[in-house]
C-alpha positions in Angstrom: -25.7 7.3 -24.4 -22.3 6.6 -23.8 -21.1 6.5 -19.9 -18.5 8.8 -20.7 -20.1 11.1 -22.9 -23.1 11.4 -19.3 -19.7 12.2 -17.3 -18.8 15.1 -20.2 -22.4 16.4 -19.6 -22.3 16.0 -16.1 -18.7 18.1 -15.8 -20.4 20.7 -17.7 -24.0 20.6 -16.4 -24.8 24.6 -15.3 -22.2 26.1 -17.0 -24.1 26.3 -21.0 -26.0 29.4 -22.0 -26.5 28.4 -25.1 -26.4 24.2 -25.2 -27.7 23.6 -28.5 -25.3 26.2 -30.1 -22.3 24.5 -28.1 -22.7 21.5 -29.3 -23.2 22.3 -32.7 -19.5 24.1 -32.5 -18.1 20.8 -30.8 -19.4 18.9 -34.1 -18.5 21.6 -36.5 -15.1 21.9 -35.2 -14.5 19.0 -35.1 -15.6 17.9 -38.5 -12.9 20.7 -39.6 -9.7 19.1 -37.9 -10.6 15.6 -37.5 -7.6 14.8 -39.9 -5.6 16.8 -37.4 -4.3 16.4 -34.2 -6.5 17.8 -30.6 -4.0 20.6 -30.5 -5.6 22.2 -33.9 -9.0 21.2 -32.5 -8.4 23.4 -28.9 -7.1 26.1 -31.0 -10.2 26.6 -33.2 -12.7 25.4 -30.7 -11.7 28.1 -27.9 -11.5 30.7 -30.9 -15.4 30.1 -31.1 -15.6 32.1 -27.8 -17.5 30.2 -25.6 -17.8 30.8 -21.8 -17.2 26.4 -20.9 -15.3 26.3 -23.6 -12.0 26.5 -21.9 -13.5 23.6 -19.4 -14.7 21.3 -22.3 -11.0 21.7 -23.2 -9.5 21.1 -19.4 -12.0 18.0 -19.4 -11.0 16.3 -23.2 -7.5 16.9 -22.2 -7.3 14.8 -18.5 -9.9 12.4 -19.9 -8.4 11.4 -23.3 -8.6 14.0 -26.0 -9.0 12.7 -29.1 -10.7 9.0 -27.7 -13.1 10.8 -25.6 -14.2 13.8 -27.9 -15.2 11.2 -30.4 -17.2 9.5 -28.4 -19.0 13.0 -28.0 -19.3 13.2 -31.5 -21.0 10.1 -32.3 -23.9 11.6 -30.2 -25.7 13.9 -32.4 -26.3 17.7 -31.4 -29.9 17.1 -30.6 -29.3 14.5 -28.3 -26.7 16.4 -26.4 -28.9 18.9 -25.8 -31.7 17.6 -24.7 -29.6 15.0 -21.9 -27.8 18.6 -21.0 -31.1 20.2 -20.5 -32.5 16.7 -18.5 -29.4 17.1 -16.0 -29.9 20.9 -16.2 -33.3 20.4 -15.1 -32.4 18.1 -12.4 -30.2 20.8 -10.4 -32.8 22.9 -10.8 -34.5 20.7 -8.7 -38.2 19.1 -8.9 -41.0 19.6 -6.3 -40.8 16.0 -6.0 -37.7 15.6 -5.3 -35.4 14.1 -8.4 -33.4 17.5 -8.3 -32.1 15.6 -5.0 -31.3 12.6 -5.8 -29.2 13.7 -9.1 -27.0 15.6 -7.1 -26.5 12.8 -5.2 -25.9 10.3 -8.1 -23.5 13.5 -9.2 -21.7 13.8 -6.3 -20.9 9.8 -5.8 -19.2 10.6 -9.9 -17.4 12.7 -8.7 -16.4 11.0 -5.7 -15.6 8.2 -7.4 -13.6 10.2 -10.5 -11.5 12.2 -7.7 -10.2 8.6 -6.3 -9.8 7.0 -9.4 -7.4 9.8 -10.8 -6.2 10.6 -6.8 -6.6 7.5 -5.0 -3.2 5.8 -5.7 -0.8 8.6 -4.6 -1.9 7.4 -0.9 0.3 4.5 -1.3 3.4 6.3 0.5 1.3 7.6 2.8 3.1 6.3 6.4 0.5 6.4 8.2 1.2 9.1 10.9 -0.8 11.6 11.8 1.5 14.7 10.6 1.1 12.6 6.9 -2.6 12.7 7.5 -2.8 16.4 7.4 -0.4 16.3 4.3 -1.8 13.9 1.9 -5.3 15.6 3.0 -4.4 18.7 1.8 -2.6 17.9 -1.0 -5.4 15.4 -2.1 -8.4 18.7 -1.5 -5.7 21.0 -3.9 -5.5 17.9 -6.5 -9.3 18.0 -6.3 -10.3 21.5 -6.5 -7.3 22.1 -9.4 -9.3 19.1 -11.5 -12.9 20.9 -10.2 -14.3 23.1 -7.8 -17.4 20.6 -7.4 -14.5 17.7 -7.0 -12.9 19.4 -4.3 -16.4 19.9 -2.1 -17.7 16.1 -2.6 -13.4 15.3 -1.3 -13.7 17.5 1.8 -17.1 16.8 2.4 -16.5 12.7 2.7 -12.8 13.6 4.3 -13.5 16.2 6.8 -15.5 13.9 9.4 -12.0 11.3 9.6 -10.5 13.9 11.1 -12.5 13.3 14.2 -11.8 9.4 14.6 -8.6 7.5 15.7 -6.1 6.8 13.0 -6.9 2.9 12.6 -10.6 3.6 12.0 -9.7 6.6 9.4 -7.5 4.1 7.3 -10.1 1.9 7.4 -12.4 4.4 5.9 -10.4 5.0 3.1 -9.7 1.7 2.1 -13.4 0.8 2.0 -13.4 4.5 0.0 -11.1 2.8 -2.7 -8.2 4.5 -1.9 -4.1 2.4 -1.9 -2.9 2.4 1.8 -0.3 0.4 2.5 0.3 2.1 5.8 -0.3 0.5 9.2 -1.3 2.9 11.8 1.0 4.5 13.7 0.2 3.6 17.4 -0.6 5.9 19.9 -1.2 3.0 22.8 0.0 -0.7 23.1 2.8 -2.7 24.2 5.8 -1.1 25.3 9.4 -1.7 26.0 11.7 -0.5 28.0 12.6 2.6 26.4 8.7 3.7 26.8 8.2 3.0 23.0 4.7 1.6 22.6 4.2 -0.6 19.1 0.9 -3.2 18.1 2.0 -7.1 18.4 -0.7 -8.2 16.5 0.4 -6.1 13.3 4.5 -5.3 14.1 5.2 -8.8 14.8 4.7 -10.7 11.9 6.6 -8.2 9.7 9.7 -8.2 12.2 9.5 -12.0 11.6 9.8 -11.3 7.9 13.3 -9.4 8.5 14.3 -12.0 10.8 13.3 -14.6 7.7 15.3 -13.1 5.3 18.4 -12.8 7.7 18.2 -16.4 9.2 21.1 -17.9 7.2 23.4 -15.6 9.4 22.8 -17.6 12.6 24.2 -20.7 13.3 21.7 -21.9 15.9 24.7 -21.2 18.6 24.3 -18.9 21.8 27.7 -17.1 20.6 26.4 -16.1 16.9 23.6 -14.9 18.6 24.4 -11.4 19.7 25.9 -10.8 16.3 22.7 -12.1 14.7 20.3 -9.7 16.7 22.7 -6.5 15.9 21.9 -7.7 12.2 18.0 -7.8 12.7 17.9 -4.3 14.3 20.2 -3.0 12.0 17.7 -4.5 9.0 14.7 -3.0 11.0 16.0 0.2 11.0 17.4 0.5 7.7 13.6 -1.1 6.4 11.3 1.0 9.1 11.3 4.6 7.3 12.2 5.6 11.3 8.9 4.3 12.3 9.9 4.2 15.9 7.1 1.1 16.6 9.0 -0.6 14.6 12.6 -0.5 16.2 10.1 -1.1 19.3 9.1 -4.5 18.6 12.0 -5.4 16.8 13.8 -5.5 20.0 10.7 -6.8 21.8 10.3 -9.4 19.6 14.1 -10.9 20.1 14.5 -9.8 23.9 11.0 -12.5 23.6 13.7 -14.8 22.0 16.3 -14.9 23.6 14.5 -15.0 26.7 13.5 -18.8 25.4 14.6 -21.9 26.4 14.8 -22.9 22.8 15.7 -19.9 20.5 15.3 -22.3 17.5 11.6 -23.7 18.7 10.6 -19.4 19.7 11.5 -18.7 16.2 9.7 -21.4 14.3 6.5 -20.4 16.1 7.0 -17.1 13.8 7.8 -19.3 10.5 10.9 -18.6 10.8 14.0 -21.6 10.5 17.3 -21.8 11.3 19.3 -24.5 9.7 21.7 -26.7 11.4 25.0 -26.0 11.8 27.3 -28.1 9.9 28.2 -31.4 10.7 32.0 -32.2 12.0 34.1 -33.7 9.7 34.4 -37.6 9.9 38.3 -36.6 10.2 38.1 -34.3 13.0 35.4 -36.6 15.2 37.9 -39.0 14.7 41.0 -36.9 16.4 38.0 -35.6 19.0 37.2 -38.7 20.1 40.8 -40.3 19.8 41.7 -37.0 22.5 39.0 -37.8 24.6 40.2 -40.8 24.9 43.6 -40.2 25.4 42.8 -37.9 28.1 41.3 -40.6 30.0 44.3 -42.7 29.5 42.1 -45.2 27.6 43.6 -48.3 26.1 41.6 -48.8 23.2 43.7 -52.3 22.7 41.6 -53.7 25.4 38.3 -52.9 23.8 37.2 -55.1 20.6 36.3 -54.2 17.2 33.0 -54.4 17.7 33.4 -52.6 21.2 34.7 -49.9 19.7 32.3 -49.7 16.8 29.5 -49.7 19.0 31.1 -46.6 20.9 31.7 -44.5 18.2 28.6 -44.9 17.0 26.7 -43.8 20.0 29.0 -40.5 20.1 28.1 -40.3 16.5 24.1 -40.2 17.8 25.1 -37.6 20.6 26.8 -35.8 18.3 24.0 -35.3 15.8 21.5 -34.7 18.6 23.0 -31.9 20.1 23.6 -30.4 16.4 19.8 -30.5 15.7 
């Protein structure tokens, strides 16, 4: 039997009075308005009057109408029944124990149904614990709205996080399947000045990131510097969705800069590279050094050609050193 068609069973497993006559009406229906579309079909099938019929209905609709009711319909009657009345059987429950273990293998369905359909909306989760107890709630209301039996599987495998640290709780629910992008927010680490505690190890190598994308703003010179860190904050905070960490290791993370000796070498340990600034103009090295020499009253009529070429090429080399 079809996977899909066992979750159809499953969702309605304890809730038929009458199986075999239910699934006779899903056939019969069916049969009737195959040429039409699952509107006609939810009209005449609820008009039968059956107590699940509405939850059939609920099911076909979030599941795939049309595509999954024919997969029901390729099973015969017969069949349907009798895996309705195996599961049936099962919560019953069997001295020896299988009543047990099918709730079990029920419960992980669901489980895994409820973070399938749910599971993704935790991507803007930010991580805090005030968004916790939002996108908790919101996800056991998601669940109980889809099925009562959801919602106790959800709160049963949610309810122990809230007892352990953040960190540990989104590592639960990744390993669970669900999308977090959030890291947690900290509650003790490093801290600056301010008091503001933030995680190196994970605030770091994003604030390089913002520094990355900025770094054709400096120059490499101590007086573009100041400008260039008002840039990175400003970035930081427009990018941090006010996660105060954030702004915390943002400023850490330059104050560890600037407090260098080499800005350029601090920030290449983090990936991150600043060009060179520009080379002078031939033109202008020439006036330079032609002042230079002026203002040491040099007679450069005293010096020969080669003399002199050998001098401006050296001030060529200590030019280019101190640009790089």
């Amino acid at each position: 039997m079809d996977a899909d068609v066992e979750e159809v069973l499953i969702h309605l497993r304890g809730r038929l009075s009458s199986p075999a006559e239910f699934f006779e009406a899903v056939h019969s229906v069916h049969e009737e308005h195959k040429e039409s579309d699952f509107d006609d079909f939810r009209s005449a099938f609820l008009a039968e009057g059956f107590d699940a019929g509405e939850e059939l209905i609920r099911y076909l609709d979030d599941n795939g109408r049309h595509e999954l009711l024919a997969k029901v319909v390729e099973e015969r009657p017969e069949d349907l029944t009798s895996a309705y009345a195996e599961l049936d059987a099962e919560v019953d429950g069997a001295e020896d124990g299988a009543g047990e273990a099918a709730d079990d293998d029920a419960d992980a369905r669901l489980w895994r149904q409820a973070i399938e359909q749910f599971g993704a909306a935790w991507a803007d989760w930010d991580g805090s614990e005030a968004g916790w107890a939002e996108y908790r709630d919101w996800f056991y209301v998601a669940t109980n709205s889809q099925d009562p039996s959801m919602y106790a599987v959800a709160y049963a495998r949610l309810d122990p996080l809230n007892a352990v640290p953040l960190d540990a709780r989104i590592d639960s629910l990744r390993e669970f399947g669900f999308t977090i992008r959030a890291t947690p927010a900290v509650e003790a680490g490093e801290a600056t000045e301010t008091g503001a505690s933030y995680d190196r190890e994970t605030t770091f190598p994003w604030i390089s990131q913002v520094v990355d994308a900025l770094s054709d703003q400096w120059d490499g010179s101590d007086e573009s510097w100041p400008a260039f860190r008002e840039s990175v904050l400003s970035a930081v905070e427009q990018q941090s969705a006010g996660r105060v960490d954030l702004m915390a290791a943002g400023t850490a993370f330059l104050d560890e800069v600037e407090g260098a000796a080499d800005k350029r070498a601090a920030l290449a340990g983090y990936g991150v590279t600043i060009a060179a600034g520009e080379a002078m103009p031939p033109e202008e090295l020439a006036e330079a050094l032609q002042q230079v020499m002026d203002d040491a009253d040099i007679d450069i009529s005293q010096f020969s050609e080669e003399e002199v070429k050998q001098a401006l090429e050296q001030a060529l080399a200590e030019v280019s050193a101190e640009a790089s």
